[in-house]
C-alpha positions in Angstrom: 60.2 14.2 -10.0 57.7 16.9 -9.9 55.6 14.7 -12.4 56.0 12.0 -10.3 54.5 14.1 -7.4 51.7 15.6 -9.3 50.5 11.7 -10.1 50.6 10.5 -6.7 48.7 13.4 -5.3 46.3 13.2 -8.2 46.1 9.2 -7.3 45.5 10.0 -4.1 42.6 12.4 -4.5 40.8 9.9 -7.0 41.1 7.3 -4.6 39.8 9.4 -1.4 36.9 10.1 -3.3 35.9 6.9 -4.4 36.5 6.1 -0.5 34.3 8.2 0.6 31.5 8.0 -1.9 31.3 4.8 -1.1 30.9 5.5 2.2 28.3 7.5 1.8 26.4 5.5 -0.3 23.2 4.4 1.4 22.2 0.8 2.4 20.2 -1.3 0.6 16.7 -1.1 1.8 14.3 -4.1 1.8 10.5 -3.5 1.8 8.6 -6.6 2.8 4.8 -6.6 1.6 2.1 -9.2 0.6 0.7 -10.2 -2.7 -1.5 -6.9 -2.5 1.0 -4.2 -1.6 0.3 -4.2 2.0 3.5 -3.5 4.3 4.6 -7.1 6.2 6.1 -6.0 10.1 8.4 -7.5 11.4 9.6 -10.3 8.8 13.5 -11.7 9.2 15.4 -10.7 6.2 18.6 -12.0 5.7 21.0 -11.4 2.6 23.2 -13.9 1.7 26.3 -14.4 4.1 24.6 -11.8 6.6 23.0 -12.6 9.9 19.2 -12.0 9.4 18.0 -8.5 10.1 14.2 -7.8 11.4 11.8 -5.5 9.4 10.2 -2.9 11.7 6.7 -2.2 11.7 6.1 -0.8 8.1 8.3 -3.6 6.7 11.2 -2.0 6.1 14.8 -3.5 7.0 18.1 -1.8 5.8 20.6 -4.4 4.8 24.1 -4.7 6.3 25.4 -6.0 2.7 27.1 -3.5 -0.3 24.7 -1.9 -2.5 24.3 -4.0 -5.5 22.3 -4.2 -8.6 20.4 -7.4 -7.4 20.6 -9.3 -3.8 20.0 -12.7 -2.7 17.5 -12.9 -0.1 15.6 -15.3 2.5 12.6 -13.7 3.7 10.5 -15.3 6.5 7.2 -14.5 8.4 4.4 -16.4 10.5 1.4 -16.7 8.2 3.1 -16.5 4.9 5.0 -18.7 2.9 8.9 -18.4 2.8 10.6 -16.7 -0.2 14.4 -17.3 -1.3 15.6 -15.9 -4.5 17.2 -13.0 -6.4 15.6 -9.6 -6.5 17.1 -6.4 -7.8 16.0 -2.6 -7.2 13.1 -0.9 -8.3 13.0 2.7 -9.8 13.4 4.1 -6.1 16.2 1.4 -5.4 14.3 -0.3 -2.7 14.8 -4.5 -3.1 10.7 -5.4 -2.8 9.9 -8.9 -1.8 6.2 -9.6 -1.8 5.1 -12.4 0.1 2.1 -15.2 -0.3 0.2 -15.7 2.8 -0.1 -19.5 3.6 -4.3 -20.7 3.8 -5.6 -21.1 7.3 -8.4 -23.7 8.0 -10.1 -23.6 10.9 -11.6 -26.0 13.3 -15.5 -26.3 13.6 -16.3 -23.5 16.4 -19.0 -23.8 18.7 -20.1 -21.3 20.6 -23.0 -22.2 23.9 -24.6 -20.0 26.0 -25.2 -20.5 29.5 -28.7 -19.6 30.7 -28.6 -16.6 32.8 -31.3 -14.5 34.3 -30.0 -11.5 32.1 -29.9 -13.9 29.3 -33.9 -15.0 29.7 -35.3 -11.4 30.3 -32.6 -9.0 29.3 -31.2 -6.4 30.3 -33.5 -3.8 30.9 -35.8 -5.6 32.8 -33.3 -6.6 35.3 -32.1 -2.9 35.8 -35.8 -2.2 36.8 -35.6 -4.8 39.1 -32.4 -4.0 40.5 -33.9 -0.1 40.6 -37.2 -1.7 42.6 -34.8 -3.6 45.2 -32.6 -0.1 46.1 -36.5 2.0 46.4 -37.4 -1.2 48.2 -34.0 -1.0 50.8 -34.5 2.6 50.8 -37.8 2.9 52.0 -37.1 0.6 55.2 -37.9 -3.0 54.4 -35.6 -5.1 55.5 -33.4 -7.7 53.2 -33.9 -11.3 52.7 -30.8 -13.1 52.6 -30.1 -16.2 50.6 -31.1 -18.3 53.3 -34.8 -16.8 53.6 -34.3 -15.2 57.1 -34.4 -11.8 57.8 -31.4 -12.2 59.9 -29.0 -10.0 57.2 -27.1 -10.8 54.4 -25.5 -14.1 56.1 -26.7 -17.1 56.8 -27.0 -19.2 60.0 -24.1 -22.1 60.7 -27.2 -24.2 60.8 -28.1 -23.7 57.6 -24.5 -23.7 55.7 -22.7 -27.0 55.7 -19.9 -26.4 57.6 -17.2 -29.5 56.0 -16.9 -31.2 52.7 -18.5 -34.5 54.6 -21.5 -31.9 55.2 -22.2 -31.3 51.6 
């Protein structure tokens, strides 16, 4: 009987420690980069019969599966092209899936300027005028407004259309 007790207890020890090494066991990490070795933020990883997990901004997602010595994966991101397959650790035991980035073509762009005062005799030169007009107020002489009067700033009623039929 005493053997009998020795067993269990020794059965039970074994199989506390296997319980909790594998609890302590880390999860699998993914690292998500491109074709160079450049980190890929914030691509959905998802292992198979997991919900997809999101990398955060270095590209880095731990896995809510069992460590194992290769993983299925699904790894999607805008601008590169999807990647399913099998992938197993490297010497560090990180899974790394490098991604191909999809080709962009782009439109014809066109770019017009409008034809500004600042455009037609830079900037400079309109900061010496601009320094001219405040010596110019400063000294006394009164403003011209837009409407050629020396009335102020505003114009008369007479010479703004006062409705849309005006115009």
């Amino acid at each position: 009987m005493r053997h009998l007790a020795g067993v269990v207890i020794a059965l039970a020890l074994v199989t506390l420690s296997c319980v909790l090494e594998a609890q302590q066991a880390p999860a699998p990490r993914a690292m998500i980069c491109d074709s160079v070795g450049r980190s890929i933020p914030y691509a959905t990883v998802q292992s198979s019969g997991s919900t997809p997990r999101v990398a955060n901004d270095s590209g880095v997602v731990l896995l809510s599966v069992p460590r194992a010595d290769s993983l299925k994966l699904l790894v999607r991101r805008i601008g590169f092209q999807a990647w399913e397959g099998w992938v197993r650790p490297d010497a560090a035991g990180d899974f790394v899936v490098r991604l191909i980035p999809l080709p962009q073509n782009l439109e014809r762009v066109s770019i017009y300027e409008r034809d500004t005062p600042l455009a037609r005799t830079g900037f400079y030169d309109r900061m010496e005028r601009v320094a001219k007009v405040r010596s110019s107020r400063a000294s006394g002489h009164p403003r011209r407004s837009t409407c050629g009067t020396r009335t102020g700033p505003r114009c008369s009623s007479k010479a703004r259309p006062s409705s849309a039929s005006d115009r």
